[in-house]
N, C-alpha and C positions, 0 to 999 in steps of 0.2 A: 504494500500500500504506500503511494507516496502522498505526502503530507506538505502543503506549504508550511512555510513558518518564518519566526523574526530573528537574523541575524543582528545580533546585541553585543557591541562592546563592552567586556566584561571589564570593571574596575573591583578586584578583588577585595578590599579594605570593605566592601560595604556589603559583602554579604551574597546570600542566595535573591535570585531574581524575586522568588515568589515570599521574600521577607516582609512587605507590606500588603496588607489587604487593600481588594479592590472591591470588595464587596458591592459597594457605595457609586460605582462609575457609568452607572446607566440610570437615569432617570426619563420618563415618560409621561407625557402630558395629553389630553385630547377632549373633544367638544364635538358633537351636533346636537342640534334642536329637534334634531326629528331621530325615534329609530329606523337606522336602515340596514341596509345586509353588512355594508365596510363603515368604520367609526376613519376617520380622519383625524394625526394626529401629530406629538411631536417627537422627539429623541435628542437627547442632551448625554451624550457620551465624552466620556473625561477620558483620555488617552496619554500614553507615554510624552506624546509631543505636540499638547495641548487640547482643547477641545470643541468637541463636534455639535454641530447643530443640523439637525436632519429630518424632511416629512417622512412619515411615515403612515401603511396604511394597519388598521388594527381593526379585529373581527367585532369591539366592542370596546365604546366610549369606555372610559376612565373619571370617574368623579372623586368623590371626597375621599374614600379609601381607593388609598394608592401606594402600591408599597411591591418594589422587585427587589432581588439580589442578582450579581455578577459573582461571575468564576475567579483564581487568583490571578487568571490575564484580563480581568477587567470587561469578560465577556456574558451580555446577558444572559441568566439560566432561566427564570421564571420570572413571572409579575401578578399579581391582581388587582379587580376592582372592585372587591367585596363583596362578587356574583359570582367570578367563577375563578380559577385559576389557568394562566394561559403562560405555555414554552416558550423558548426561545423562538420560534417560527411564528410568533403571535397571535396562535391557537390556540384553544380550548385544548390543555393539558388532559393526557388518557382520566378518565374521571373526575376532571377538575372544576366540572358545574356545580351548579346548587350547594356552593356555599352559602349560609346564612340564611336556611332555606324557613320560610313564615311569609307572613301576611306583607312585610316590609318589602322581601325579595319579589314579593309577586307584584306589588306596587311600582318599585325604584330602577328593579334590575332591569326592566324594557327600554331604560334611556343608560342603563350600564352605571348608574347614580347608587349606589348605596348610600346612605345615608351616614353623618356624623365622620367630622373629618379627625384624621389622626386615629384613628379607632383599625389600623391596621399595621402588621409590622411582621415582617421577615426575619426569624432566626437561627444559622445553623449550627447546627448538633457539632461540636467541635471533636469529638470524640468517638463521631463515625464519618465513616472516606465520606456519605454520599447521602445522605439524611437534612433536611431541614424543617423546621417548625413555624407554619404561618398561625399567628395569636391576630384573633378578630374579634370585633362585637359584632352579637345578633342582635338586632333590635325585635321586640315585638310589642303589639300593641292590644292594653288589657280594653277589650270591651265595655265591660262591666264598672269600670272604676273610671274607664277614659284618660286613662295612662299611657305611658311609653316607659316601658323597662328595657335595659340593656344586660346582658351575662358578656364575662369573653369567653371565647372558645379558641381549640386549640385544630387546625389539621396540618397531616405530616403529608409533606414530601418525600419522595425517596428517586433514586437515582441508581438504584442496586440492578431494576429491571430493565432500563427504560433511556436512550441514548437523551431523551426529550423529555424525561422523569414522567412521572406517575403519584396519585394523588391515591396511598396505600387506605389513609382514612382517614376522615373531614366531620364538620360539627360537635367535636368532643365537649363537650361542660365541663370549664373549670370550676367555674362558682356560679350556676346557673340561675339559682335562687336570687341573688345578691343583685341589686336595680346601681348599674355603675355611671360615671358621667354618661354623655355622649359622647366625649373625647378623652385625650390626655393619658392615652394609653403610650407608654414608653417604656423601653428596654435598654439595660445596661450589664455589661461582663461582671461576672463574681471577681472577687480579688484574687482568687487562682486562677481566672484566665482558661476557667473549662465552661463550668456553671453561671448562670444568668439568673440577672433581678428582673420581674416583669414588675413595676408598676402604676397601679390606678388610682384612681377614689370613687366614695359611692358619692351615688346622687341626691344631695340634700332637699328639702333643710331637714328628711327623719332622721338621718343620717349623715354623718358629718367625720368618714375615716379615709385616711391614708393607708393603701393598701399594697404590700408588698408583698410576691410570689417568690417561690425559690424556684428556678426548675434546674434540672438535671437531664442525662442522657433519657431516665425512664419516667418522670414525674415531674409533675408541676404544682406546688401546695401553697396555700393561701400560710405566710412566714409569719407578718406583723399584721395587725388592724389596730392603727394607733390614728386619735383622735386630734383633729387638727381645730388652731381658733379660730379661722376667717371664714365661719360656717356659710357666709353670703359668695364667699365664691363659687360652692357648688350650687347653684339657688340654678333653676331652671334654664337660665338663658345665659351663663356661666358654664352650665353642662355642655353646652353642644359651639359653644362661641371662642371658646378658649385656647392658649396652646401651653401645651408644658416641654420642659427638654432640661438633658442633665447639661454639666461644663463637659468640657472633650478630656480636662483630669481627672472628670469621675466624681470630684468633692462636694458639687454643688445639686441640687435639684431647683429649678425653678417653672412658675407657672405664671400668667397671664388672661387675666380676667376684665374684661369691657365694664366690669359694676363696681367693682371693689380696687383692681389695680395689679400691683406685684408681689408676688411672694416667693421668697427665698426662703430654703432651709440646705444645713449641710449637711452631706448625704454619706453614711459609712458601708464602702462594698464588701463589706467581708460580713456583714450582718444583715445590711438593707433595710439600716434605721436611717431615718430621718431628728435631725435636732438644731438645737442654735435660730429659732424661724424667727426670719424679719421681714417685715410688710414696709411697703413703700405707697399709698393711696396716690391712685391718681383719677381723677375724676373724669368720666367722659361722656359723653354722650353717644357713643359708637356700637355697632353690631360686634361688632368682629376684633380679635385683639391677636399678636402674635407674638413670639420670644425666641430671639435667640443668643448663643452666647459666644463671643470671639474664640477662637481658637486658644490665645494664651490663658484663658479660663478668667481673664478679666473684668471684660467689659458685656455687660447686659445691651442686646435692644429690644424695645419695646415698642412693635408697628401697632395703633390703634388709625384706621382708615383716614383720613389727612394728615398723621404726624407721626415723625420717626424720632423715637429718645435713645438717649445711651446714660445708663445708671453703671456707675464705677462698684465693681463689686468688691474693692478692697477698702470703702469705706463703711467703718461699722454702721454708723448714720447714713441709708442708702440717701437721704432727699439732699448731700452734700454733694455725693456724686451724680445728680440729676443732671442732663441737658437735654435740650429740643437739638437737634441735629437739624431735622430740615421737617417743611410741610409739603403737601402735595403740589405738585405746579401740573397745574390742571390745565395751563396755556400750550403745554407740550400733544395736548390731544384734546380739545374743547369740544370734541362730539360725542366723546365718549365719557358714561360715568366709569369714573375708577375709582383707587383707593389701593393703600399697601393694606396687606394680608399676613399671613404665614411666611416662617422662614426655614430657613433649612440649607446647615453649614455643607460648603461643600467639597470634596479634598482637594479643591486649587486652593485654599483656605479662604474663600469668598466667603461672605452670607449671601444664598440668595432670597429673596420673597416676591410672593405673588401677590392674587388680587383677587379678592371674594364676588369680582364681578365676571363673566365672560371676557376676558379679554388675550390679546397676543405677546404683551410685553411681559417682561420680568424684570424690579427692579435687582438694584446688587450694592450691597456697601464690600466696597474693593478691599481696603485695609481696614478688616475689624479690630484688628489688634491695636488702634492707634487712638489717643486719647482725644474726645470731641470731634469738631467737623474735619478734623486728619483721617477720620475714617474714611473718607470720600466715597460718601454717598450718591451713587448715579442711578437716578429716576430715568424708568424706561430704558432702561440700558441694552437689553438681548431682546430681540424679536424673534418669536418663535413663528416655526412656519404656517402653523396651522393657530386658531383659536381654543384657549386653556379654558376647562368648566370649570367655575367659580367654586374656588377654594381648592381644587386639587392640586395637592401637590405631593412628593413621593414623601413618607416617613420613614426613617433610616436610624439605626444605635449607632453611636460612636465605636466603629469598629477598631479603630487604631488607637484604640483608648491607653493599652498598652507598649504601643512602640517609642521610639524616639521623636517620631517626626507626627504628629494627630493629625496633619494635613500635608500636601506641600503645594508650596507660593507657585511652584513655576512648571507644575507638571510634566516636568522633562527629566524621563528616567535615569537616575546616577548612575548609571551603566551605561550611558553615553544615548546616541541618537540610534533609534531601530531603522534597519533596511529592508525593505519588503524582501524575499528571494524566495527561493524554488529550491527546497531542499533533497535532496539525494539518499537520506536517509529512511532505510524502511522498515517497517516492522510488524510482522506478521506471523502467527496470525492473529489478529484485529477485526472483532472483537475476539477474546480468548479466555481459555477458565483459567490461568495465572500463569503457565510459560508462554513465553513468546522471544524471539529471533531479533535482535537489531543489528543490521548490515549497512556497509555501505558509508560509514562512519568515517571521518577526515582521519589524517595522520596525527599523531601528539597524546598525551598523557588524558586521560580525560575522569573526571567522575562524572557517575549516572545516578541523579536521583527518582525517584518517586512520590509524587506528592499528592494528597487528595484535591476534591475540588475546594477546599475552603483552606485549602495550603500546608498542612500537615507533610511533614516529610515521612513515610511510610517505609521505605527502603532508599539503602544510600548504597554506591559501588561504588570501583575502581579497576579501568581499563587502558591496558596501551591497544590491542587493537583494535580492527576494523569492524568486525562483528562478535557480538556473542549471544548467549542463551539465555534467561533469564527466571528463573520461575519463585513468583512471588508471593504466593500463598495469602491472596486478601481478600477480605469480600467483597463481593459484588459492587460495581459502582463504576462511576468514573474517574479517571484519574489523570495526571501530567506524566509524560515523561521528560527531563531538564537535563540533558547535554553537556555539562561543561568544558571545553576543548582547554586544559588549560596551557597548554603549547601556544595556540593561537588565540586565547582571551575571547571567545566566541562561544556564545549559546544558542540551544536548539528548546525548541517547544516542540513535544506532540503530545498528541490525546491518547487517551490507552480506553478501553472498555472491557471490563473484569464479569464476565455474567457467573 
């Protein structure tokens, strides 16, 4: 089988290629007003050597829940939209409909809208090659009472059977009983870098917790239910209007509320308490509020729909570190209503945010990291190809929570610039139940890794020749195989498939 792939000057000091996650490098966006057979949409891909802006066409809009992951080369695996789950070929995943299936889905899902943004998120199972855990709210609606409750729920991906994954099982009940926001669902890495914190809050005012999950390879368990004091920000139109996100060090948790304002608390990963909380009041009159936080884990913004602030989070007194950065400039598009939305940091170390109305642009504060209007805030900055439904935007954990770098400024691989080429190298048989043949290999000293898809080195060698035999004993799944010629400083990518 021959295989393209990316010839990569190799600068050794920094490590194996697949040392930073890419989880995070594909985001997708989309809108029509009518349902039809093709959604129309957008692709915002982050690459070795900057980033791409691209139409694309998709079997089914994208609204408030929106949430994919990428491979460790930064290539899409899966996505959803709160209806169904769809591959990388931007189809309906082998069994991947009727997620969040009730009264709501038979309502929302014909325009591809699920309801209740942020209420979706993508996590992989660090501790198997080929596994991952999409965590969502179902929403339903009580009749009798003229309610809207929310559960999250849990379905698994897997990659064990399926070049395009497979959706093994879907609408698990974590805590199905328990009425959560509408939003504000968020995920962060345990302190050991295996295990994950999912958490949420319920939805007040009967109810007024903080609620933190453990999960692990086999389970996901309701950890803490600890009682927070700004009982008015889960108040009904704080449920569903809100945004929450941790800092990208993991220390901080914060939330963002249209009636009440800010709140801050600092957040311990090795437990998944919460303490130390400080409220910042900011009074509004607006729908829709959003939060995010710069990369050096400093500085807060807070978009409420005409006005963008930045709170200095290393002042104990947050109303010290308050400023208005900037308001909307509404003369930049005077046909259109707008308004900033939601943000969501992104690994060129940008904030981006959107717009809770239909529209095509996305603003971006350039240098989050820089104290006041140094952040240089550019309104309407990226025009995407297609038109974005109001309020979507992808929700993603701080995957490089643990490395050196939590983002990087210039997205150009430390391994130098890639070359497209046509490699020579082959390896068969592909797919295979664990030996398989690699020929055809340059001259020079080389090790051979093995990696899963969420970058896990699995198997490591060492070869001087051209070809050898291999037999790796792994389960099922996909996985890389990593090249390193270290004669010539050159690496190889291929894909391997383990049934």
């Amino acid at each position: 089988m021959r295989i393209s792939f990316l010839i990569i000057v190799y600068l050794a000091s920094h490590g194996f290629l697949f040392s930073q996650s890419k989880a995070d490098y594909n985001w997708i966006f989309s809108s029509n007003t009518l349902p039809i057979e093709e959604s129309e949409g957008s692709l915002i891909s982050f690459t070795d050597i900057g980033r791409d802006i691209t139409y694309i066409q998709l079997s089914e809009t994208i609204g408030n829940n929106n949430a994919s992951i990428s491979d460790i080369q930064g290539e899409l695996i899966f996505y959803t939209n709160g209806c169904s789950v769809f591959d990388s070929t931007f189809n309906v995943m082998e069994n991947g409909n009727e997620i969040n299936p009730g009264n709501f889905h038979d309502s929302h899902c014909l325009f591809g809208n699920y309801p209740g943004p942020q209420n979706s998120i993508i996590i992989p199972v660090l501790n198997t090659p080929s596994d991952y855990l999409y965590l969502h709210k179902k929403w339903e609606r009580n009749t009798e009472l003229d309610i809207e409750i929310s559960g999250i729920y849990v379905t698994i991906i897997s990659f064990n059977e399926s070049l395009t994954g497979k959706v093994v099982e879907k609408n698990i009940g974590i805590d199905p009983e328990r009425s959560t926001t509408g939003s504000l669902l968020e995920a962060i890495p345990h302190q050991n870098g295996i295990d994950w914190w999912v958490v949420d809050f319920t939805k007040g005012p009967e109810e007024n917790f903080y609620l933190s999950y453990f999960l692990n390879q086999d389970t996901i368990v309701l950890q803490h239910e600890m009682e927070i004091d700004n009982v008015e920000s889960l108040n009904e139109r704080c449920s569903s209007t809100s945004q929450s996100c941790f800092s990208p060090d993991g220390t901080k948790f914060a939330k963002m509320c249209p009636d009440t304002g800010f709140d801050l608390w600092d957040f311990d990963r090795s437990n998944g308490m919460i303490s130390n909380y400080r409220h910042l009041p900011i009074e509004t009159n607006y729908v829709t509020c959003g939060v995010g936080i710069s990369p050096n884990s400093r500085f807060a913004y807070l978009s409420c729909s005409d006005s963008l602030w930045q709170v200095d989070l290393w002042e104990e007194d947050l109303s010290i570190g308050l400023e208005l950065i900037d308001t909307l400039d509404k003369s930049a598009d005077p046909f259109t209503v707008t308004n900033f939305g939601y943000q969501q940091l992104g690994p060129d170390c940008k904030i981006y945010m959107n717009t809770i109305r239909q529209y095509d642009w996305l603003h971006v504060i350039t240098k989050p990291d820089e104290k006041g209007k140094a952040c240089d805030f550019r309104q309407h900055s990226i025009q995407l190809p297609h038109l974005n439904e109001p309020g979507s935007f992808p929700n993603f954990p701080h995957f490089r929570i643990d490395e050196e770098d939590v983002c990087d400024p210039t997205i150009t691989s430390v391994f130098g610039l890639p070359v497209e080429g046509e490699s020579q190298v082959t390896v068969f048989p592909n797919p295979t139940s664990g030996s398989f043949q690699i020929e055809n290999m340059p001259f020079g000293k080389k090790s051979i890794s093995v990696a899963s898809l969420q970058g896990s080195i699995v198997y490591k060698t060492n070869t001087d020749a051209s070809s050898m035999m291999l037999d790796v004993h792994l389960a099922s799944g996909v996985y890389f195989i990593f090249i390193n010629n270290e004669t010539t400083g050159a690496y190889e990518a291929l894909k391997l498939f383990i049934h």
